[in-house]
N, C-alpha and C positions, 0 to 999 in steps of 0.2 A: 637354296636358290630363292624360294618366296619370301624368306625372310629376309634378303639382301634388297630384293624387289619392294620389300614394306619399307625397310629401313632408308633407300631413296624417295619414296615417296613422301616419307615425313621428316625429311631434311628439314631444315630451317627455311624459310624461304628469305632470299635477299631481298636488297630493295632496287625495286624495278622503277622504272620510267614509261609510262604506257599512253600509246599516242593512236588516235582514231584520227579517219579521212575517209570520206566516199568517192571514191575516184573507177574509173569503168565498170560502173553498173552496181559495184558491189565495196566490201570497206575493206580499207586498207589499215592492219593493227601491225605496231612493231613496239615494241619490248625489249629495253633494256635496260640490264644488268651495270646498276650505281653503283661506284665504287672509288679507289685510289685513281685511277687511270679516268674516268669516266663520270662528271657531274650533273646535275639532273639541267644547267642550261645547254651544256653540250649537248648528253641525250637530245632535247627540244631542239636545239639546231640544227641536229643530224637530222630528225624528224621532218621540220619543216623542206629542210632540203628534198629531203626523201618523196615528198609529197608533190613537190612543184616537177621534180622528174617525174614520176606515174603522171600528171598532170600533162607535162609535155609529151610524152609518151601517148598517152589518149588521144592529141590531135596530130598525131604523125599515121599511127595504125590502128583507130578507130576507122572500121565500115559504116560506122550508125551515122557520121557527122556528115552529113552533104560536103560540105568543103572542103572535108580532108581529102590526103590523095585515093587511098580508095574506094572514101564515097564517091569521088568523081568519077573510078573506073569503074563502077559499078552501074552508073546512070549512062555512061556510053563506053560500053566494054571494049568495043572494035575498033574503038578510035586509039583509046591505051592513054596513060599518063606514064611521065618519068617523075619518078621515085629518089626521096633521100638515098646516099650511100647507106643509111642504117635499116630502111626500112626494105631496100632493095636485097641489103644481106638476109634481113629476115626469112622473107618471100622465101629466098632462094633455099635458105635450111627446110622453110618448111616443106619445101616441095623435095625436098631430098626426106625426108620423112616419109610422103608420100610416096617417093620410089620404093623404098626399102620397106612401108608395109603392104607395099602391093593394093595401093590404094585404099587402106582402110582409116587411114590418116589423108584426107583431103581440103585444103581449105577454097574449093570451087564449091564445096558443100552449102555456102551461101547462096546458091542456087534453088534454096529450095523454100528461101525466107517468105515466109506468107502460110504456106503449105500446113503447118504445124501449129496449136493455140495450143500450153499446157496451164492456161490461166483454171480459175472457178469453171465449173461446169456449166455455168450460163453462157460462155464467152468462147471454152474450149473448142477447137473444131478437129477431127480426127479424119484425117482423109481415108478413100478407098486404096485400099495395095496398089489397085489397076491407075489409081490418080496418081500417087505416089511413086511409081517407078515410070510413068510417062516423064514427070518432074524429073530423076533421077537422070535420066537421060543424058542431061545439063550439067552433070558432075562428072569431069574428068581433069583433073591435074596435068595429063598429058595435052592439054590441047590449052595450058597457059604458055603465050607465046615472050619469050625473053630478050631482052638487045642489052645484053653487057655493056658494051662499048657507049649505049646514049642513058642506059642504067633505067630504061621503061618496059612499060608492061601493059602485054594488051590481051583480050579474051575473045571467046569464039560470041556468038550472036546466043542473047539471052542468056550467058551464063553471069555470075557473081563470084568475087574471093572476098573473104575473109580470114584474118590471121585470129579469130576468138579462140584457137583451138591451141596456141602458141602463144601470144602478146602477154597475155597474165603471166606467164612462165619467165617469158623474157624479162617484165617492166621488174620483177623480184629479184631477177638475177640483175641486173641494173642497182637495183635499191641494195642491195647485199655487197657489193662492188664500192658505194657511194660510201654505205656506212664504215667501210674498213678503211678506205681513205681517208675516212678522218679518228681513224686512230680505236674505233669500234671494235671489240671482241668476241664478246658474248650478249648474244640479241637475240631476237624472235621476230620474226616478219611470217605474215598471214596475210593473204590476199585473195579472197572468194576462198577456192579450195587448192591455190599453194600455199606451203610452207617452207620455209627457212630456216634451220634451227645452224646458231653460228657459238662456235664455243661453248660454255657450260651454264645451269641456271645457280651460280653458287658453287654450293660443293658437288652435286650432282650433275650429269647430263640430261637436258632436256628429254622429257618424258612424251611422245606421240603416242597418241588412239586411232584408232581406225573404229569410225562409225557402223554399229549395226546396221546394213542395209534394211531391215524390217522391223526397228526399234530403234530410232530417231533420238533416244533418250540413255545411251549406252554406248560401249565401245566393246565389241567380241576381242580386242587384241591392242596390246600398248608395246612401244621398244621404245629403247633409247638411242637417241641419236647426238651427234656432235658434227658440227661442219659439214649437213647434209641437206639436198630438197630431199621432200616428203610431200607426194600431191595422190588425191583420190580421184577416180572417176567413179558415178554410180547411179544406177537405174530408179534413185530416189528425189532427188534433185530434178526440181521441172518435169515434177510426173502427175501422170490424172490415174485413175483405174476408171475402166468404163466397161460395164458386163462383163466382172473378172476378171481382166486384163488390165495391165499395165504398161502404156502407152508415157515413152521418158524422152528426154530429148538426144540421147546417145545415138545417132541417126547411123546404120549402115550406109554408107553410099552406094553402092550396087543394088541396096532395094526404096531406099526412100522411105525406110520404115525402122523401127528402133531396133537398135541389136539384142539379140535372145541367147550368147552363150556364155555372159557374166551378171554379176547383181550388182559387184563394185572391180574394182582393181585399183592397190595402190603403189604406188612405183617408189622408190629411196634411190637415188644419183644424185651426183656431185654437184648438175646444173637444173634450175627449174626449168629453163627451155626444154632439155631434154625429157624430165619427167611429166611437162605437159604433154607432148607431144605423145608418149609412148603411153600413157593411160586410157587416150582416143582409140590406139590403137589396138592396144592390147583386148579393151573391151570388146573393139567390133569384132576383132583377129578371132576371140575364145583362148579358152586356156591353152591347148595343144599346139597351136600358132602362136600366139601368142608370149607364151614360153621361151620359147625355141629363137623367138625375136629379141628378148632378155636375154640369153645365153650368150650369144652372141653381140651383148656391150660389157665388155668389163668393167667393173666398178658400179653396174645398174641391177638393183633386186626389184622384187617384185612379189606382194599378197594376192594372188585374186580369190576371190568368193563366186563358185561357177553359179549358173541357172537354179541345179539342184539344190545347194545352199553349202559346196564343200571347199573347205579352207584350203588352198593351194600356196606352198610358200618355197620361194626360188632357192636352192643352195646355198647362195650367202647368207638367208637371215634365217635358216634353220638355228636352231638353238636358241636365236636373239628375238624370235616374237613370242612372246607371251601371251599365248590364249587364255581365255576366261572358260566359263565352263560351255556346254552346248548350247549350240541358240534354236528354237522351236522353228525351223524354215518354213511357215507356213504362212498363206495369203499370195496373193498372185503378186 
């Protein structure tokens, strides 16, 4: 078996098309697979295309932009704004998210913006518990109020939504949609921390890692995938330590304070909506919840790496992840 694992990895590599864009907050890479079917102006048009959607996509369900719609509901929550047909279906999954993980998937969780610095430790601010779950307060998904029929949306006093916990997932599944309608097969999309891997890199399939959460510089585990998301969540990204501790931005929303019963979690389903959504939750849920919340979608796996440092891996991709040797779980 390691030696089928060597001999995919040192495939020949084809020739790729590879295209960079910074688009919400973070870059958008997609990579494709040159070929008979496939030339490197197409590639680039798909590209551009690709780019102007994420593009339009940021000023539909971007929180950050005052003028979008839900900056505006953000700045007077109780008033409410109606919503695109697209961005209104979003909302709507996403708070069906938040049914089903019993709230540990929230996008009211922008209620808490301010509260939290994970910049340099000059800038950082770490609040108190007792500050932090007053804030929390302000976070409940059940009290966004919905009007199908006029398609708006409005919030209790002092609360905020944000879709950051979904939109990345979604604008990929979008960009994945875009490229296959024009005739795209085998590609790679990367956007923050979704992936895409659509058909083969050549004669192999696309090879994923999953990052050591306490070595930045490695992967504890690789699989191959074909026509799947692939998204990590993890307690490394947007973190400070401060006296020991490791303060991330993986917020529980019942405490206002970061979740303590994963390091990372990373999800394999068919749609990046889906596996954004489900790696929020699964982290804050822990492994034993968490699980159990996996079991029950078919077609969705899932790695998590608990507190302790112990590699948990769902029924479907037993046999198919490839660990590396032990990783030293140590440092906070």
């Amino acid at each position: 078996m390691i030696s089928a694992w060597l001999g995919l990895l040192l495939a020949a590599d084809p020739e790729l098309y590879e295209g960079r864009a910074q688009a919400m907050g973070t870059e958008l890479r997609i990579d494709v697979v040159l070929g008979p079917k496939v030339d490197r102006a197409g590639a680039e048009a798909a590209f551009t295309a690709a780019r102007n959607e994420v593009e339009r996509l940021e000023s539909e369900l971007s929180e950050w932009r005052p003028n979008s719609p839900f900056g505006r509901l953000n700045t007077a929550p109780t008033e409410g704004v109606v919503l695109s047909p697209e961005a209104y279906g979003l909302l709507e999954r996403a708070l069906g998210w938040s049914k089903a993980s019993g709230g540990a998937f929230d996008p009211t969780f922008a209620s808490l913006w301010g509260l939290w610095r994970f910049d340099a430790a000059d800038r950082a601010r770490i609040p108190t518990e007792a500050e932090a779950k007053a804030r929390a307060r302000a976070i409940d998904y059940r009290k966004v109020v919905l009007d199908p029929k006029r398609q708006r949306v409005r919030l209790g006093p002092g609360m905020k939504l944000g879709l950051g916990g979904i939109a990345k997932g979604y604008a990929v599944d979008r960009v994945v949609d875009l490229l296959r309608s024009r005739g795209l097969e085998d590609f790679f999309v990367k956007f923050g921390g979704e992936l895409y891997l659509a058909g083969r890199r050549g004669a192999r399939p696309w090879i994923a890692g999953i990052q050591d959460p306490r070595d930045g510089t490695r992967h504890f585990a690789v699989l191959a995938l074909e026509n799947s998301a692939f998204t990590t969540s993890g307690d490394y990204e947007h973190a400070l330590i401060k006296d020991g501790v490791r303060y991330h931005h993986l917020i529980d929303p019942a405490t206002g304070y970061p979740a303590r019963k994963c390091r990372s979690v990373t999800i394999v389903a068919p749609r990046n909506e889906d596996a954004d959504a489900l790696s929020t939750s699964v982290f804050v849920l822990g492994p034993e919840a968490g699980l159990a919340l996996i079991k029950a979608r078919p077609g969705v796996e899932v790695v998590i790496v608990t507190a302790s440092g112990e590699v948990v891996v769902s029924p479907g991709l037993q046999g198919k992840v490839k660990l590396g040797q032990p990783i030293p779980w140590t440092g906070p």
